[in-house]
C-alpha positions as CSV (number, residue, x, y, z in Angstrom):
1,X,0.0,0.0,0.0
2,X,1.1,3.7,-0.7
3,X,2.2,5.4,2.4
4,X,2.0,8.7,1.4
5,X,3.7,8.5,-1.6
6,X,6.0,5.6,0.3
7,X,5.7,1.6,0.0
8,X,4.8,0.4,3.6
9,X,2.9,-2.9,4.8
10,X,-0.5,-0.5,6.4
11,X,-4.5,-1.9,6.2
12,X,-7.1,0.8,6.9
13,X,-10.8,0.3,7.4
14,X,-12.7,1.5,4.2
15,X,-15.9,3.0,3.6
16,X,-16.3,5.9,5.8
17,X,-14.6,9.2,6.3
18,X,-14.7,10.7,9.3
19,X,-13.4,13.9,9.2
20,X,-9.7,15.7,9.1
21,X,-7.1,13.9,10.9
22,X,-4.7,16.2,13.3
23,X,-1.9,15.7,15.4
24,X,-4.2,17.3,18.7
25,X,-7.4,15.0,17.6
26,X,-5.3,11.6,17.5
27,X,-3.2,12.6,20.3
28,X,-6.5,12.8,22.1
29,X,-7.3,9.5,21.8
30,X,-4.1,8.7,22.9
31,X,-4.3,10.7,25.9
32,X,-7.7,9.9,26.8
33,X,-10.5,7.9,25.0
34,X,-13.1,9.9,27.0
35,X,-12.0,13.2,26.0
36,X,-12.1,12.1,22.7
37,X,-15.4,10.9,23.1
38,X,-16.3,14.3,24.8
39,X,-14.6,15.9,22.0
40,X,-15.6,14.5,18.2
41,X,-18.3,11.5,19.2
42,X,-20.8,13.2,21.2
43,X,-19.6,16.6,22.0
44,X,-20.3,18.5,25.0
45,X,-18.9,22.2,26.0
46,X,-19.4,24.0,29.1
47,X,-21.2,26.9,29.4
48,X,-18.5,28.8,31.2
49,X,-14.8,28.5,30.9
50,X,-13.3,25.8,32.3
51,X,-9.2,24.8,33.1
52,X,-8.8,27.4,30.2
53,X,-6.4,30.1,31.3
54,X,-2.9,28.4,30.0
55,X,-4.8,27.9,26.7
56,X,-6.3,31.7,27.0
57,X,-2.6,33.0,27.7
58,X,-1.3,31.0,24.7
59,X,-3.8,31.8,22.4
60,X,-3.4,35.9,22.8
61,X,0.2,36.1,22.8
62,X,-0.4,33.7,19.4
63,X,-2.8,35.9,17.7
64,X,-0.3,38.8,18.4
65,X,2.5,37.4,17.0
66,X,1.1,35.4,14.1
67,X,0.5,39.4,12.9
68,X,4.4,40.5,12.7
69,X,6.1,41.1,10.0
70,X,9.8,43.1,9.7
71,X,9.7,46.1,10.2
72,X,7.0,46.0,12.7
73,X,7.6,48.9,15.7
74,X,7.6,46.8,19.1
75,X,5.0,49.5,20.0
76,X,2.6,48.6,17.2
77,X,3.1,44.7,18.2
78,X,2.0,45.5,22.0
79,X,-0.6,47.8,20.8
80,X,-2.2,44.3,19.4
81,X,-1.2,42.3,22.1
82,X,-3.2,44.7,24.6
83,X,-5.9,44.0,22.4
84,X,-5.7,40.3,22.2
85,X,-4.9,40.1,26.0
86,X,-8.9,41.9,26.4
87,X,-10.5,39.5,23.7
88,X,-8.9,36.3,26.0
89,X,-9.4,38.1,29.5
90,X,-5.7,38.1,30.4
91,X,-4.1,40.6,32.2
92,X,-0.5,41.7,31.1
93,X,1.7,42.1,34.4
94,X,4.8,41.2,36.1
95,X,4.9,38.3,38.7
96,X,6.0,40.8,40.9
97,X,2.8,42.8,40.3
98,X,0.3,39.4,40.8
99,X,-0.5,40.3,44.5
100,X,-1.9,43.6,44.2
101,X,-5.1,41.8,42.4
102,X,-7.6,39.8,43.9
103,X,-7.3,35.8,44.2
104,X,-9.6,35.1,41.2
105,X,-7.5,37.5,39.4
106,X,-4.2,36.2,39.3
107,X,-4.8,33.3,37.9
108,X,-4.9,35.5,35.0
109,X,-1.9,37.8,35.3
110,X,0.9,36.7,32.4
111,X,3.8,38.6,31.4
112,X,3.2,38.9,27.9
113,X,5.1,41.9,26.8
114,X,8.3,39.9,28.3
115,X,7.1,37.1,25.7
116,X,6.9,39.5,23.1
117,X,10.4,41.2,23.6
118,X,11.5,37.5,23.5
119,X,9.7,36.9,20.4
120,X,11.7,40.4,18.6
121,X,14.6,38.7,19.6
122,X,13.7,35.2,18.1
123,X,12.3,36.7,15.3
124,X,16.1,39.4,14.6
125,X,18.6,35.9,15.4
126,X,16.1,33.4,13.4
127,X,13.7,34.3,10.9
128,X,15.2,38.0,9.9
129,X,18.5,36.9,8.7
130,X,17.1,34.2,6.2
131,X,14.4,36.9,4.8
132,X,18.1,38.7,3.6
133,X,19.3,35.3,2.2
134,X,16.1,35.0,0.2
135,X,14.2,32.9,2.1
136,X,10.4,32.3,1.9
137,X,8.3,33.5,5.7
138,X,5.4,32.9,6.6
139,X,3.2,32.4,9.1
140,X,-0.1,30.5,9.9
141,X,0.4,27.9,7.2
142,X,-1.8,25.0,6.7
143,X,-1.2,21.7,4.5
144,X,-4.2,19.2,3.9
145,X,-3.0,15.7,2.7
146,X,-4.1,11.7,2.5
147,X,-2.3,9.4,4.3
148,X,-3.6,6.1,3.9
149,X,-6.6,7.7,2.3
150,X,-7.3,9.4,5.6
151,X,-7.3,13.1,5.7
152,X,-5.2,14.9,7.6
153,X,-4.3,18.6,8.3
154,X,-1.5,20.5,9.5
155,X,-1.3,24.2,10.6
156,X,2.4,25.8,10.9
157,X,3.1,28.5,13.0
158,X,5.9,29.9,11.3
159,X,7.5,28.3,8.5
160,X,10.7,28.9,6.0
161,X,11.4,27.5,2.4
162,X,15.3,28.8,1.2
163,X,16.2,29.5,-2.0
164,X,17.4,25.8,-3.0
165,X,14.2,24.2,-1.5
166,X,14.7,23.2,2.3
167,X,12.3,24.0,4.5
168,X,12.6,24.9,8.5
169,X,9.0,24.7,10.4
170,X,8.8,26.5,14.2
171,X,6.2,26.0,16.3
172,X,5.6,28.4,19.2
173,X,5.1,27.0,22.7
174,X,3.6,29.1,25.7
175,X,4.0,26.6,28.8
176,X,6.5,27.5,31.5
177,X,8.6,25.1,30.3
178,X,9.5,22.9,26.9
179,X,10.8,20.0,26.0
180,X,11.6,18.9,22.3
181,X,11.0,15.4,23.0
182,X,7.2,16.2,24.0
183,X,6.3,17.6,20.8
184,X,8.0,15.2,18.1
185,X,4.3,13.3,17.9
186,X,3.1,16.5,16.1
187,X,5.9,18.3,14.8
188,X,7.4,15.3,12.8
189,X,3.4,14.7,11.3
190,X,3.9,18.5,10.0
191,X,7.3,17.5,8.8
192,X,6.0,14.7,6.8
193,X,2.5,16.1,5.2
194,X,5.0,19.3,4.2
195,X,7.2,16.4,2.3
196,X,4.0,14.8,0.7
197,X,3.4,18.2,-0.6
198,X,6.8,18.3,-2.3
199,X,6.4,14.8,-3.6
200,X,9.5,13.3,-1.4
201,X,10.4,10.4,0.0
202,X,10.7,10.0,3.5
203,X,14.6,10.1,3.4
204,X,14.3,13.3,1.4
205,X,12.0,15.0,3.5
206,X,14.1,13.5,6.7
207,X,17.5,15.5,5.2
208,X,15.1,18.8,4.0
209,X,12.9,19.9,6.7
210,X,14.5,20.9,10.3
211,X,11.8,21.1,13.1
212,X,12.3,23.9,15.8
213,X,10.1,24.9,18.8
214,X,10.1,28.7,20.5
215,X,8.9,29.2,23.8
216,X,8.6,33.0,24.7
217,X,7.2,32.7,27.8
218,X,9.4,29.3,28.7
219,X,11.2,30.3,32.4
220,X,15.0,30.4,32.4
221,X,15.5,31.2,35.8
222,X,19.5,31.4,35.0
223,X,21.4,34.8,35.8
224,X,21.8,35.5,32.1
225,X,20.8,38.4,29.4
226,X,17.9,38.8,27.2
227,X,19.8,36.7,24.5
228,X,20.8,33.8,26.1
229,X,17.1,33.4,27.4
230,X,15.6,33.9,23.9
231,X,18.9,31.1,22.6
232,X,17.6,28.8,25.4
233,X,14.2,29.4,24.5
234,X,14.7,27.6,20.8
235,X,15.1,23.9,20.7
236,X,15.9,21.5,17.7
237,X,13.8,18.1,17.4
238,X,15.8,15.9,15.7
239,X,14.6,12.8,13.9
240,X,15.3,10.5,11.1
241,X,13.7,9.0,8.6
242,X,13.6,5.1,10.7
243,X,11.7,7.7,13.3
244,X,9.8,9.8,10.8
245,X,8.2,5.9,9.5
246,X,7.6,4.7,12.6
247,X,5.6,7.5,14.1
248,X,3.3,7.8,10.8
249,X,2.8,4.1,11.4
250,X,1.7,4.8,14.4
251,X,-0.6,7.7,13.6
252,X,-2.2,5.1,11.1
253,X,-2.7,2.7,13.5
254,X,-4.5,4.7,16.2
255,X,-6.7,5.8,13.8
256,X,-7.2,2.1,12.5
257,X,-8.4,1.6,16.2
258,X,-10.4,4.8,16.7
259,X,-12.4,3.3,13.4
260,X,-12.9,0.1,15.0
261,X,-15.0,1.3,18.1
262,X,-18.7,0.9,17.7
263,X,-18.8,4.8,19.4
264,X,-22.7,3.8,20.1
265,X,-22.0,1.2,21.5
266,X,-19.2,2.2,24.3
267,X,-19.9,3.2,28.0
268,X,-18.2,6.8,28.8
269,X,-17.7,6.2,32.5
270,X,-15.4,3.4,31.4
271,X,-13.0,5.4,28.8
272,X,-11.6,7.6,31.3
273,X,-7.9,7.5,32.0
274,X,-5.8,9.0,34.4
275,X,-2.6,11.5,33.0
276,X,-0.5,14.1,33.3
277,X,-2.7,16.1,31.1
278,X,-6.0,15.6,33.0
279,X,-5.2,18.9,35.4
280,X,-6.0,21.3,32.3
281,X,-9.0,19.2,30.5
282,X,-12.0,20.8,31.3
283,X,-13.7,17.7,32.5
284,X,-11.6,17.1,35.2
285,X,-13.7,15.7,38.0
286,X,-16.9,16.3,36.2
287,X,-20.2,14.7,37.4
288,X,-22.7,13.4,34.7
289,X,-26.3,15.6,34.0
290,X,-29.4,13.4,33.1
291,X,-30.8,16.3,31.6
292,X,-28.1,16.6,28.7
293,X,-27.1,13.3,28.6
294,X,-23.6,14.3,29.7
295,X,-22.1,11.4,31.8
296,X,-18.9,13.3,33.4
297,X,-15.4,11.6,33.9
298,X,-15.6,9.2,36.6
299,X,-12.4,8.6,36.4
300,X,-11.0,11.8,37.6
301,X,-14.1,12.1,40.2
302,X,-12.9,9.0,41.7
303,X,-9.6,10.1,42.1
304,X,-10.8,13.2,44.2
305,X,-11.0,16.0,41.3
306,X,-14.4,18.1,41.4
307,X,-15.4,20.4,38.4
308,X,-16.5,23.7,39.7
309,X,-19.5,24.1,40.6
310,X,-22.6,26.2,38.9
311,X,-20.4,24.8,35.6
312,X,-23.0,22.8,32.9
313,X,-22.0,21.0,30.2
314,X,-24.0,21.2,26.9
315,X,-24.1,18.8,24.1
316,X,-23.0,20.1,20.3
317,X,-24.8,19.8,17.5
318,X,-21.8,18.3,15.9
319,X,-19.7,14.9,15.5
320,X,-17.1,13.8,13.5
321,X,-18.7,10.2,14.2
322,X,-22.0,11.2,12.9
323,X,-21.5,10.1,9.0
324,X,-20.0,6.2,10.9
325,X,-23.7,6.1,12.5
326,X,-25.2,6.5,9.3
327,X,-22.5,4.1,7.3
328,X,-23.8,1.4,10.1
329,X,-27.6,2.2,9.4
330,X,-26.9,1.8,6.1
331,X,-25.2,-1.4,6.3
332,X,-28.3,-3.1,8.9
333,X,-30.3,-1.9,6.2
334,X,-29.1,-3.6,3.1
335,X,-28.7,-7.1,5.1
């Protein structure tokens, strides 16, 4: 069977699509069959934010950045991140300044603008100097290929093609701290579908695209200047084709699974799993809800976790499994 445009030994299930493929949906699975479920079977959002302030903090310093350009003024940068920082309730302060607001508040305090003075210095040692040599920027990429037949999607954060062909992908990261190791299940994906689109071989695409993550507000707590911080802020994931294989093998399988689960058929209170991830999933000891159907993670609950209360989650109107429900109708039907 084509891999890609590779020979590898892969069987998928046929007959039904279910959606685009991502790293974040299949690492789900992996993570947690119930948030999965929670996620793309049967849906359900709660009505007020929940375990969201890492993802709110990451997602304004990202919509600031994904807007520079060289040449950009730091002052017309900060002027958007003020505005982003409103839009996702964040407040832009020191951690020296945290305990002049309330409790509730400083939860939410962030130093963004120190992320964004590390970000002008990523962007003048990394991305500026290329843009001389004739490199290709930009920023907010997406690639859509079929691996396997199965869809997938990528979206790039930053991403650079030189004059002779090569690519080099960064991905920014806005936890506290960041490890290159945790992010090859995603970054190596973005490597690949990027080669697909080129029409290389796994060995080409291994030699032509370098993966790099940023972390602007990553803590180096060492006694050094603005540059060393930002340096120690970039990390390199290496990889090799043997690895590159391996891991899209693995994607493939997952997914092979995923497609195996009759979704109607599966008990929620059973799929729940205990990880490091659980203390930012917004159903972290969640209790189910008759009324919407919603049947909260035991899992968690058992453990001692309790969602906050007055919090109610609320069934979508969507599912990636919906069209797999109607493939199975169909099927009862024509026997």
């Amino acid at each position: 069977m084509l891999f890609g445009t590779h020979e590898v030994n892969l069987k998928i299930k046929k007959g039904f699509k279910m959606g685009n493929w991502s790293s974040s949906r299949v690492s789900t699975y992996k993570d947690c069959p119930l948030k999965y479920y929670y996620s793309y079977v049967r849906p359900f959002k709660s009505d007020v934010p929940v375990n969201t302030v890492l993802a709110d903090k990451g997602s304004a310093l990202h919509e600031t950045v994904e807007q520079y350009h060289t040449g950009m003024s730091r002052d017309e940068l900060l002027k958007i991140l003020s505005e982003k920082c409103k839009r996702w309730n964040i407040i832009n302060d020191t951690e020296e300044n945290k305990e002049k607001y309330s409790e509730s508040e400083r939860e939410r305090v962030f130093d963004e603008t120190a992320g964004i003075d590390r970000f002008l210095l990523f962007w003048d040692y990394f991305v500026a100097p290329k843009e001389k040599e004739g490199w290709i920027v930009r920023q907010e990429g997406e690639i859509k290929k079929e691996i396997c037949g199965e869809p997938f999607i990528g979206k790039l954060d930053l991403y650079l093609k030189s004059p002779t062909g090569e690519y080099i992908i960064a991905d920014y990261k806005t936890g506290k701290s960041i490890c290159a190791s945790d992010y090859k299940f995603q970054q190596i994906l973005y490597a690949y579908l990027l080669g697909l689109e080129e029409g290389w071989t796994i060995e080409e695409t291994s030699k032509k695209v370098k993966l790099y993550i940023f972390g602007p507000l990553s803590e180096q707590k060492k006694p050094i200047t603005p540059e060393d911080k930002m340096l120690a802020s970039i990390k390199e994931i290496k990889y090799d084709a043997k690895e590159m294989e391996d891991l899209i093998k693995s994607y493939i399988n997952i997914i092979t699974e995923i497609k195996s689960i009759d979704w109607n058929e599966v008990e929620p209170k059973l799929l729940g799993k205990n990880s490091f991830s659980c203390k930012w999933c917004q159903y972290l000891g969640s209790i189910p809800n008759k009324e919407t159907g919603f049947s909260g993670c035991k899992c968690t609950y058992d453990l001692g976790f309790r969602q906050p209360r007055n919090v109610k989650f609320n069934p979508q109107n969507w599912s990636y499994h919906l069209d797999i429900h109607a493939h199975k109708c169909k099927e009862k039907s024509n026997t």
